[in-house]
TIDONU-202498 format. One record per atom (N, C-alpha, C): residue number from 1; x, y, z; atom name. Coordinates in Angstrom, 3 decimals. Layout:
N
> resi,x,y,z,name
> NUM,X,Y,Z,CA
...
//
This chain:
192
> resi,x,y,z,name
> 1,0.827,-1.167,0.000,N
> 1,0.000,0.000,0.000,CA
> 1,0.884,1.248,0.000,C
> 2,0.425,2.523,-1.009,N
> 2,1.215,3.464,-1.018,CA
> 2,1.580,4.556,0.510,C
> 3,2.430,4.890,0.704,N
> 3,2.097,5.434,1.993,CA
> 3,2.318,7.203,1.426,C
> 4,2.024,8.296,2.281,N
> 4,1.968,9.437,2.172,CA
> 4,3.080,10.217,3.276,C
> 5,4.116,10.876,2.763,N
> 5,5.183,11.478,3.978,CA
> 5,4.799,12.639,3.655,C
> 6,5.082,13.831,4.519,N
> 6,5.074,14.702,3.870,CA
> 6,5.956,15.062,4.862,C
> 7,7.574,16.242,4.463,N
> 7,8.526,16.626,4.871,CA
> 7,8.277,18.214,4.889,C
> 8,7.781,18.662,5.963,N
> 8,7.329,20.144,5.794,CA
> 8,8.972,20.821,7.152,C
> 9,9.039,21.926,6.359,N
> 9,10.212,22.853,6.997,CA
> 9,10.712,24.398,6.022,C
> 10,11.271,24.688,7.499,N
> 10,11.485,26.311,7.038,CA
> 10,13.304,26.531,6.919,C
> 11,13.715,27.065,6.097,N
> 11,15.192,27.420,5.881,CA
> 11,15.667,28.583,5.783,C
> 12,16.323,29.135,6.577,N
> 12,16.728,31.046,6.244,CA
> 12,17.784,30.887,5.381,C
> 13,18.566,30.402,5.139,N
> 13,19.472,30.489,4.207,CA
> 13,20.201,29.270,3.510,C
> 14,19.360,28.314,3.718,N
> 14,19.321,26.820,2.359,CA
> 14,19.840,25.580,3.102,C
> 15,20.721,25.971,3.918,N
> 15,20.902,24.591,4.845,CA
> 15,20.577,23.670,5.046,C
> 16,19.157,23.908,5.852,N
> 16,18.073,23.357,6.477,CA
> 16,17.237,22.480,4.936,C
> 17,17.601,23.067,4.018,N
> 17,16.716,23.073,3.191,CA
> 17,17.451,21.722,2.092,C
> 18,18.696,21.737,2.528,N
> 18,19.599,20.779,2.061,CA
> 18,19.442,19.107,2.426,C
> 19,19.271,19.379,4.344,N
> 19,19.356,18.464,5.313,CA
> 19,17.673,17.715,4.754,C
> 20,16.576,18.998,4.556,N
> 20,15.433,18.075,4.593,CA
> 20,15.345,17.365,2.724,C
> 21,16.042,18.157,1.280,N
> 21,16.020,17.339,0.612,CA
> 21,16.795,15.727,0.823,C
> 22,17.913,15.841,1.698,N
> 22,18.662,14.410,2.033,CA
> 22,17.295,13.343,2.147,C
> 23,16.193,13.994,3.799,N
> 23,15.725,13.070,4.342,CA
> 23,14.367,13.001,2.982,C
> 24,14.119,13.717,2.274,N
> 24,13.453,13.533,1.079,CA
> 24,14.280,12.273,0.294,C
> 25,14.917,12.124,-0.017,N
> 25,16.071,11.500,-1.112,CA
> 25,15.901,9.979,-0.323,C
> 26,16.533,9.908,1.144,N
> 26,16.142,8.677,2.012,CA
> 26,14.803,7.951,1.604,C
> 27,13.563,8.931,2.205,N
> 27,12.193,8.389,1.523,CA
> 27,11.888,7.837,0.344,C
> 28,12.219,8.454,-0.611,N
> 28,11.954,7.995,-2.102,CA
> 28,12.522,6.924,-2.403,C
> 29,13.848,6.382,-1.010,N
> 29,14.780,5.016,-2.129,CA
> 29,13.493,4.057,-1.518,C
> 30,12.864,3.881,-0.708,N
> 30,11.689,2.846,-0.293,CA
> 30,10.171,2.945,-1.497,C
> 31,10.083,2.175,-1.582,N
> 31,8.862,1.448,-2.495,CA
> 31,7.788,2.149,-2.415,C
> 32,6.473,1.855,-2.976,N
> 32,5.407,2.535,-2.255,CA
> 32,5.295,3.665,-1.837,C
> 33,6.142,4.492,-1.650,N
> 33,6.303,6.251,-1.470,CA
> 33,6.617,7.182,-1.521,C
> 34,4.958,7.878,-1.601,N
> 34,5.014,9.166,-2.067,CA
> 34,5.400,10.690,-1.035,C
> 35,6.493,11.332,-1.129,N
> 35,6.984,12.113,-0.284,CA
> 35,6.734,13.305,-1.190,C
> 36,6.699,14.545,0.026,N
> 36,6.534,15.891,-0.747,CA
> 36,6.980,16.709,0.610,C
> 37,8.338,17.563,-0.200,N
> 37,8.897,18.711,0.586,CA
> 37,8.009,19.848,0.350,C
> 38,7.020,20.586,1.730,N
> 38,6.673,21.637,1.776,CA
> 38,7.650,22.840,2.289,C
> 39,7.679,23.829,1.979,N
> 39,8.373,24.462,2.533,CA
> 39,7.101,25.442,3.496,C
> 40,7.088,26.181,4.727,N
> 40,6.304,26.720,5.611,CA
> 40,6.266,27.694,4.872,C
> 41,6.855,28.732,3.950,N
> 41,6.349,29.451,3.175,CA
> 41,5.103,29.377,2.215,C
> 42,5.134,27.878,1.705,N
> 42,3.527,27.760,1.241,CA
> 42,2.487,27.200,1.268,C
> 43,2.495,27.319,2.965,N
> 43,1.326,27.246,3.818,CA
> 43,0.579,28.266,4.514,C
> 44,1.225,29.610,3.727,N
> 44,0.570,30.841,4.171,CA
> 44,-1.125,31.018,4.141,C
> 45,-1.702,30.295,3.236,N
> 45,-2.844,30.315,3.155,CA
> 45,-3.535,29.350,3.900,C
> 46,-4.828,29.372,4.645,N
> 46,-5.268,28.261,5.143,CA
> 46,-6.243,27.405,4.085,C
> 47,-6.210,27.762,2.289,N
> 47,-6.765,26.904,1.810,CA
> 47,-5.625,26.129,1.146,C
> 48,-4.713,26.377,1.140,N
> 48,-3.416,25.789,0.031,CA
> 48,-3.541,24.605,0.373,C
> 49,-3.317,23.749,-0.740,N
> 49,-3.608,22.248,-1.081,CA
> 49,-2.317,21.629,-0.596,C
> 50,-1.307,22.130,-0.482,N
> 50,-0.154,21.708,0.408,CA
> 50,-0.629,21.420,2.212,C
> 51,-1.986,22.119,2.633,N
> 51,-2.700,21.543,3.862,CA
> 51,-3.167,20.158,3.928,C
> 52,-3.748,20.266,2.627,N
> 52,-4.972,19.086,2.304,CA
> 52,-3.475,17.837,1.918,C
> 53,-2.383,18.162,1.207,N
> 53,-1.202,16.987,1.646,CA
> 53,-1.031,16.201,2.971,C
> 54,-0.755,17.704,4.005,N
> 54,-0.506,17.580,5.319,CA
> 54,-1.271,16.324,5.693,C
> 55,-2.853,16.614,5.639,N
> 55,-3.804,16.183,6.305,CA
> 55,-3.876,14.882,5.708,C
> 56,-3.711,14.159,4.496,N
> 56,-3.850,13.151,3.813,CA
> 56,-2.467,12.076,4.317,C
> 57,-1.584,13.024,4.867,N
> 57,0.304,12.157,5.042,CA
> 57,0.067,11.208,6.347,C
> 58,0.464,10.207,6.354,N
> 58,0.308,9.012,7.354,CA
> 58,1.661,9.587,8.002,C
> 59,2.843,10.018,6.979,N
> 59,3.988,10.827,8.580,CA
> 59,3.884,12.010,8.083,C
> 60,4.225,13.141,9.220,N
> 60,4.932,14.450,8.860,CA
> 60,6.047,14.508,9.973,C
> 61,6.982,14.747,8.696,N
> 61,8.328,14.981,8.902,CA
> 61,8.430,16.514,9.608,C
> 62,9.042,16.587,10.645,N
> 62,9.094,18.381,10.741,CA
> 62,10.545,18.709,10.378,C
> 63,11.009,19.992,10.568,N
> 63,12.382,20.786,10.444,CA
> 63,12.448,22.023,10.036,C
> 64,13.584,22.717,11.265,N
> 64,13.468,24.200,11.018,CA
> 64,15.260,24.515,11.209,C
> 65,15.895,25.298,11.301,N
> 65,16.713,25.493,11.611,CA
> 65,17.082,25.936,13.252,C
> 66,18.024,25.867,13.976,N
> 66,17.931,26.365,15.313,CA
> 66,18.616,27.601,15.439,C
> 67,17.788,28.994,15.995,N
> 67,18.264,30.120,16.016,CA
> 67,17.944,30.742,17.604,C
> 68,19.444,30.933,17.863,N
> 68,19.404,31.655,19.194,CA
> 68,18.689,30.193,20.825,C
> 69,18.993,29.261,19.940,N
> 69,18.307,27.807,20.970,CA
> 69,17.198,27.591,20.675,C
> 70,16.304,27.921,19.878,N
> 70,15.132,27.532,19.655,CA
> 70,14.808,27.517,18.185,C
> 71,13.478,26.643,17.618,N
> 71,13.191,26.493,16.448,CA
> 71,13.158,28.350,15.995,C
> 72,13.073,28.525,14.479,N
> 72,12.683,29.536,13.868,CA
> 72,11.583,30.053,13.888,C
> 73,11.482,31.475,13.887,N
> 73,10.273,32.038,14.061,CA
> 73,9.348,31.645,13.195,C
> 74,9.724,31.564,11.545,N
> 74,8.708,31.197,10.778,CA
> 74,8.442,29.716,10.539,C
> 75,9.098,28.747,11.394,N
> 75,8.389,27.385,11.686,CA
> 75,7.522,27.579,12.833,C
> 76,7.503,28.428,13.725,N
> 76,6.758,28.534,14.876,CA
> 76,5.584,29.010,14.372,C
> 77,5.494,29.680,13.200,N
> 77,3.972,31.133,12.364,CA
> 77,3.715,29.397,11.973,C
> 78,4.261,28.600,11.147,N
> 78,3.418,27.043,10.742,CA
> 78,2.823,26.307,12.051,C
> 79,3.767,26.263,13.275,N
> 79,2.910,25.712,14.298,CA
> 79,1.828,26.294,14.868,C
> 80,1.757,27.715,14.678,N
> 80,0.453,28.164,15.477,CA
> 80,-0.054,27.667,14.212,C
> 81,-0.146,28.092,13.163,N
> 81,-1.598,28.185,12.330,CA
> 81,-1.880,26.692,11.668,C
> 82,-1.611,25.635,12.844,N
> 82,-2.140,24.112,12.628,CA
> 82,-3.129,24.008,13.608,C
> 83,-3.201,24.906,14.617,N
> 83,-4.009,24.723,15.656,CA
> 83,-5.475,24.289,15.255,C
> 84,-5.688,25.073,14.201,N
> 84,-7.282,24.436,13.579,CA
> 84,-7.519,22.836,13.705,C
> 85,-6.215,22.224,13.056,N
> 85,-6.255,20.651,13.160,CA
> 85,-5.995,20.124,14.532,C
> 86,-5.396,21.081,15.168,N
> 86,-5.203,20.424,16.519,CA
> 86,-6.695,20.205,17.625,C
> 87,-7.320,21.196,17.114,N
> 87,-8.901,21.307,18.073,CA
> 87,-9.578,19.946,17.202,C
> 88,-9.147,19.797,15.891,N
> 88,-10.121,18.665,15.462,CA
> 88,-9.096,17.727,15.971,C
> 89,-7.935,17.326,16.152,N
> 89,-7.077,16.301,16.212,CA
> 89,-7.015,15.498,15.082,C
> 90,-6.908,16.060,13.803,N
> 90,-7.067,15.996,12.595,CA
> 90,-5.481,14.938,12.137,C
> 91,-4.528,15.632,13.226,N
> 91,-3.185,14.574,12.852,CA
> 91,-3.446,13.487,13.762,C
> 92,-3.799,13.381,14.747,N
> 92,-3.600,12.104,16.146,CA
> 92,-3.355,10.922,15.052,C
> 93,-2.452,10.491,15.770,N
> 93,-2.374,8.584,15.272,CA
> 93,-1.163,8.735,13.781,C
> 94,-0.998,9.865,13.651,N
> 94,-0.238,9.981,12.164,CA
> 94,1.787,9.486,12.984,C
> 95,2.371,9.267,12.467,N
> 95,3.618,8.972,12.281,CA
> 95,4.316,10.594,12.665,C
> 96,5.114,10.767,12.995,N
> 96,5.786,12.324,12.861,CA
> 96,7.646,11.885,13.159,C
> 97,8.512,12.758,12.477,N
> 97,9.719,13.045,13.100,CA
> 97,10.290,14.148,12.533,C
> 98,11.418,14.306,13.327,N
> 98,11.666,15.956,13.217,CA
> 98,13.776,16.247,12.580,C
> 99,13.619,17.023,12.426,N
> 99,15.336,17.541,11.727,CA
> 99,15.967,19.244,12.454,C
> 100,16.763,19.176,13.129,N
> 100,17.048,20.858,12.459,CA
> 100,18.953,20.540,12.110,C
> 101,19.084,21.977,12.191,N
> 101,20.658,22.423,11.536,CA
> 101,20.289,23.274,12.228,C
> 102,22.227,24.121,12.640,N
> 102,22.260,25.244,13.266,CA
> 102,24.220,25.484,13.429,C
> 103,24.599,26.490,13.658,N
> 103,26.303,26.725,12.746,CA
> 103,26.545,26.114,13.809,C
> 104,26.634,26.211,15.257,N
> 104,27.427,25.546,16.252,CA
> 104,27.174,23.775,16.429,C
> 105,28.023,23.028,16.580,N
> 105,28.179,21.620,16.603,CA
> 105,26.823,21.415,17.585,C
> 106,26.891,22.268,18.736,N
> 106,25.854,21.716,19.708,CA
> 106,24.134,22.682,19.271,C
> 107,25.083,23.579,19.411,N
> 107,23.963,24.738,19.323,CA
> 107,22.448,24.908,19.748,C
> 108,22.934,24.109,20.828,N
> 108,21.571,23.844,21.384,CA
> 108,20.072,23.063,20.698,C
> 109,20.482,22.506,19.803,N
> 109,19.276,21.577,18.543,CA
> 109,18.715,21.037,19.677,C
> 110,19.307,20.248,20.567,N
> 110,18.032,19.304,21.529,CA
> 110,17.017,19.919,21.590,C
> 111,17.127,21.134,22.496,N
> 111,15.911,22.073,22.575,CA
> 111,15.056,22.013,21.410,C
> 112,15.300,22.291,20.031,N
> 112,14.463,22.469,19.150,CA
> 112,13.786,20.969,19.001,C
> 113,14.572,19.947,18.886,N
> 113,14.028,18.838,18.434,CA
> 113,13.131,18.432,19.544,C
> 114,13.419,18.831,21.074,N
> 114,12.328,18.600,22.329,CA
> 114,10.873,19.532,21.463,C
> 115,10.950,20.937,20.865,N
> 115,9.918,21.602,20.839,CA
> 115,8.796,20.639,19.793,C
> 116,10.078,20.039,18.588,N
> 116,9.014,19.068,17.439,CA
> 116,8.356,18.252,18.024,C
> 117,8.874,17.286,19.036,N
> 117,8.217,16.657,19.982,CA
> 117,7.238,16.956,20.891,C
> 118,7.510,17.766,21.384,N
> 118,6.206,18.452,22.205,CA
> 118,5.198,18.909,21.385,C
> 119,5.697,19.580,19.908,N
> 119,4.079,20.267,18.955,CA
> 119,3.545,18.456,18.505,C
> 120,4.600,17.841,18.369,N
> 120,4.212,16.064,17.927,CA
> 120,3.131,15.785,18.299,C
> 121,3.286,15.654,19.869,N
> 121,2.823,14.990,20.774,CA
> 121,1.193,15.673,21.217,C
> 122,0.932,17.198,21.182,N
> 122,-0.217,18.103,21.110,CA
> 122,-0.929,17.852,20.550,C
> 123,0.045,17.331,19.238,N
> 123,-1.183,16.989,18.026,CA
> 123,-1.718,15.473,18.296,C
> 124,-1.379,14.653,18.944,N
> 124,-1.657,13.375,19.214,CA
> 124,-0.587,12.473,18.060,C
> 125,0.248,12.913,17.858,N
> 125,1.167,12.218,16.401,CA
> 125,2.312,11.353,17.567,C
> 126,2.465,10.166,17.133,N
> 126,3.482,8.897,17.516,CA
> 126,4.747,9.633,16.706,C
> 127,5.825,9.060,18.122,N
> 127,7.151,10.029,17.017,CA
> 127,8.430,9.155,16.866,C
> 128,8.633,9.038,15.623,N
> 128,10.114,8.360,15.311,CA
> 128,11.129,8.700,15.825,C
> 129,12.253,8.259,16.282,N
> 129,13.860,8.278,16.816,CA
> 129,14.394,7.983,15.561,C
> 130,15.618,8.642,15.824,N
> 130,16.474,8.649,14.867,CA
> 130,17.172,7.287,14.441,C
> 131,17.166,6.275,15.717,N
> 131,17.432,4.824,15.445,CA
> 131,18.722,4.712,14.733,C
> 132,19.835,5.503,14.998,N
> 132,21.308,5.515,14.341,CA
> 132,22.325,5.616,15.755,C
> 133,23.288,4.994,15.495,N
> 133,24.188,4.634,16.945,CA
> 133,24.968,5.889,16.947,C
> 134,25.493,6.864,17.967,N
> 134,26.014,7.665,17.875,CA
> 134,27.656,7.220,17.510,C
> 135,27.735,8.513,15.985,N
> 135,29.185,8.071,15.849,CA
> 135,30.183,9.643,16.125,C
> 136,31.700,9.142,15.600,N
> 136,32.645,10.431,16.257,CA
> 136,32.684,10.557,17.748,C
> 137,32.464,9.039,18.194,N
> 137,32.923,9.147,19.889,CA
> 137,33.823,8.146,20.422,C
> 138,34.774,7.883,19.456,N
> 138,36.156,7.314,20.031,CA
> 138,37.658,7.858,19.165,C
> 139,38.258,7.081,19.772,N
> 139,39.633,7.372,18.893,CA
> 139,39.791,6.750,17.492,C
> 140,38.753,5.960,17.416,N
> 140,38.787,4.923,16.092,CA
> 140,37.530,5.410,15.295,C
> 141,37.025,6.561,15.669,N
> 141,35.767,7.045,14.666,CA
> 141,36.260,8.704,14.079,C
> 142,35.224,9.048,13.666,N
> 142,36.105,9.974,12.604,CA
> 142,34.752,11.203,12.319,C
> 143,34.994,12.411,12.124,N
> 143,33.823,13.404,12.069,CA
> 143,32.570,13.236,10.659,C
> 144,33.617,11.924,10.122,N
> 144,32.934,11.456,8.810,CA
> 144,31.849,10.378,9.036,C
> 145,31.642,10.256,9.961,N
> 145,30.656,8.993,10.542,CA
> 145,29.139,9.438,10.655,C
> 146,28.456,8.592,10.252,N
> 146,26.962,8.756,10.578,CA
> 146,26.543,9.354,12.289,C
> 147,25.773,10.320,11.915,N
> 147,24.943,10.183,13.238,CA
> 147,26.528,11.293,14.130,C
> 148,27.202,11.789,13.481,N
> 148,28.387,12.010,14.444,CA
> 148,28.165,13.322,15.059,C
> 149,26.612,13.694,15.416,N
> 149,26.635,14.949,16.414,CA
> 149,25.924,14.120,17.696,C
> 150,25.736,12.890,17.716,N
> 150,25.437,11.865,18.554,CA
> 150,23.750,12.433,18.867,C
> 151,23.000,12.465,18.093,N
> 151,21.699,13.117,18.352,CA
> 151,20.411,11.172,18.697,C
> 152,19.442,11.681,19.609,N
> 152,18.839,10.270,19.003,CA
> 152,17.335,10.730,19.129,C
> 153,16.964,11.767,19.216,N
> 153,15.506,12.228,19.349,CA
> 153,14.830,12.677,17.621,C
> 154,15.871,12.732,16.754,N
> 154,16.049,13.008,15.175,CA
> 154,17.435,13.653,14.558,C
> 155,16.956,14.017,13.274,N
> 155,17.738,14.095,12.695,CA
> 155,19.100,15.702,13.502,C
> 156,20.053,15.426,13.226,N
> 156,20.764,17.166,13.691,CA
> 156,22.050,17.120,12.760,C
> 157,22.052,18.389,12.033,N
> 157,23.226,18.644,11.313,CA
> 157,23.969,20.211,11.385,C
> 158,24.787,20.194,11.640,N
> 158,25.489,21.502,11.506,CA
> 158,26.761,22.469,10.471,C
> 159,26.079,23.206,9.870,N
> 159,26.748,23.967,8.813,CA
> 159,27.195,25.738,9.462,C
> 160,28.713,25.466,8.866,N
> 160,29.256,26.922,9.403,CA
> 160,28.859,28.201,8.995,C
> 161,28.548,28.860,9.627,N
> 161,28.224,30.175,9.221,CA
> 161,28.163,30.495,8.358,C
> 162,30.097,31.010,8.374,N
> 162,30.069,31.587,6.983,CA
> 162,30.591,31.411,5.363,C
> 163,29.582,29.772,5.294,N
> 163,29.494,29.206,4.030,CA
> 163,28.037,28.885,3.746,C
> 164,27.584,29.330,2.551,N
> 164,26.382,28.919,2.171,CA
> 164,26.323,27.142,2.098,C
> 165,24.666,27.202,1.301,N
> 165,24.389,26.012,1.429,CA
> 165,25.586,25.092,0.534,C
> 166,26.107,25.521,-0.310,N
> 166,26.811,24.195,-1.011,CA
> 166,28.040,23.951,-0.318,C
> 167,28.386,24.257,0.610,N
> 167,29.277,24.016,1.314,CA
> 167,28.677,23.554,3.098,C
> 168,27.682,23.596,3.118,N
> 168,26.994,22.998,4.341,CA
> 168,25.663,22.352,4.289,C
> 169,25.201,21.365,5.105,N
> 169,26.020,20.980,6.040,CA
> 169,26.929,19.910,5.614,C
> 170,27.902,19.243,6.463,N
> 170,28.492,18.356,5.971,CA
> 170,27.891,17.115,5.171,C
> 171,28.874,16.420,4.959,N
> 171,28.234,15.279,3.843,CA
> 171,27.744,13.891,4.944,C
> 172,28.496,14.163,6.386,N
> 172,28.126,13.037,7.301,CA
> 172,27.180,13.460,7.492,C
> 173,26.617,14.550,8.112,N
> 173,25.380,15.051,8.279,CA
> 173,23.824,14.882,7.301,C
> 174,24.217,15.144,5.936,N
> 174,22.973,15.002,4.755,CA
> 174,23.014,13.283,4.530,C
> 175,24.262,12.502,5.157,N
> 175,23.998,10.679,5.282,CA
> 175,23.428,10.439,5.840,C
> 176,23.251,11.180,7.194,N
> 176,22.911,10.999,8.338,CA
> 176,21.223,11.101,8.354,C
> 177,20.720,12.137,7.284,N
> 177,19.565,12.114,7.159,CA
> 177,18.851,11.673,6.426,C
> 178,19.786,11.292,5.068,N
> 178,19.175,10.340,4.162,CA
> 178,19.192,9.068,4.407,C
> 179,19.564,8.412,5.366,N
> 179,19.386,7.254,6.341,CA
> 179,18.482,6.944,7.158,C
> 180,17.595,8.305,8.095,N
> 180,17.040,8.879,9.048,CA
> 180,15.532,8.781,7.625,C
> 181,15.755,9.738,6.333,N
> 181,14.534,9.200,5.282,CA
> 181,14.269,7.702,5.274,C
> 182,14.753,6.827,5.019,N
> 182,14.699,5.827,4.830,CA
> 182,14.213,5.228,5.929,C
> 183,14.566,5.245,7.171,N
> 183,13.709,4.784,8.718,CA
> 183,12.478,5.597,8.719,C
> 184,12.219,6.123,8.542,N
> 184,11.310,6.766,8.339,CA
> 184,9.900,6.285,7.504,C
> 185,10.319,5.928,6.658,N
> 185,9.542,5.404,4.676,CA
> 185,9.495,3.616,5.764,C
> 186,10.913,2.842,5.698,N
> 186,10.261,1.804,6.598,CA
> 186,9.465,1.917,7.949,C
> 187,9.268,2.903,8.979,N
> 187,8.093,2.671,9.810,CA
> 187,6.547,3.389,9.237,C
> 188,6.989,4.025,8.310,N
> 188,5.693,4.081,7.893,CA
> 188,4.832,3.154,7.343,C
> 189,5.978,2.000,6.698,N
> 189,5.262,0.611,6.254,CA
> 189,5.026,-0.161,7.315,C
> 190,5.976,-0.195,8.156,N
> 190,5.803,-1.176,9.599,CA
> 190,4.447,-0.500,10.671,C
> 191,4.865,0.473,10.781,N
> 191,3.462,0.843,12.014,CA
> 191,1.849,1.302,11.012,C
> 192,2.007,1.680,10.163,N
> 192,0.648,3.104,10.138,CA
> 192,-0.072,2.265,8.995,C
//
């Protein structure tokens, strides 16, 4: 049976926007599914048919970038104006997991990826783990390793400042999430 993802996120300057085509790219190598990157820019309207996606997707993927420790303002303008579905509980029971990027290695992402979880969880949405072993934590691993910002609540990648997107985020990082697509595309076949 076909399943429905939909990878909705906001990017200030392409990063973010990099990390969520990866976990796009992950999805598509699995069978049966149909994925679609929204960007929160065109969900400005509350009739845009990019809603009526939302509402039809067995997962939604979230991701924003992390600014100043917390998600982005204009992923936060997409979380209020879901609230409509939230009074119907229009997502409950759907699949969800979440991504950000942000220039510092740590930069505080937990926080953001706690906030995807918490809007997850409001909505009544079951939430995927990143399900990747943390790597870049011995003497025998290397900054080239999957998973190597050791994250396990989702996806986390970090790109330096001051290089645009084709130079960030790293290439362990966009593996890291096109791996993270792919767990993803399989629990959507396994649970939903």
């Amino acid at each position: 049976m076909n399943k429905k993802i939909s990878v909705v996120y906001h990017s200030g300057y392409g990063h973010t926007q990099k990390q969520a085509e990866a976990i796009e790219a992950g999805i598509a190598g699995h069978d049966s599914t149909e994925v679609k990157l929204i960007p929160v820019s065109h969900l400005t309207y509350s009739n845009s048919p990019r809603w009526e996606f939302l509402d039809e997707s067995d997962v939604i993927v979230m991701g924003a970038p992390t600014y100043m420790g917390s998600l982005s303002a204009d992923f936060k303008v997409f979380m209020e104006q879901s609230s409509s579905r939230w009074q119907e509980m229009k997502w409950a029971n759907k699949l969800s997991a979440g991504f950000t990027n942000s220039g510092s290695q740590n930069g505080d992402k937990q926080n953001s990826l706690m906030q995807l979880l918490t809007f997850a969880a409001q909505h009544g949405m079951l939430w995927i783990n990143l399900c990747q072993m943390p790597g870049n934590n011995s003497s025998t691993s290397s900054i080239d390793d999957l998973n190597r910002l050791g994250a396990s609540l989702g996806a986390m990648a970090q790109s330096n400042v001051d290089v645009g997107p084709d130079d960030g985020p790293t290439q362990a990082d966009l593996e890291t999430a096109k791996a993270f697509g792919l767990y993803i595309a399989q629990c959507a076949h396994r649970w939903n």
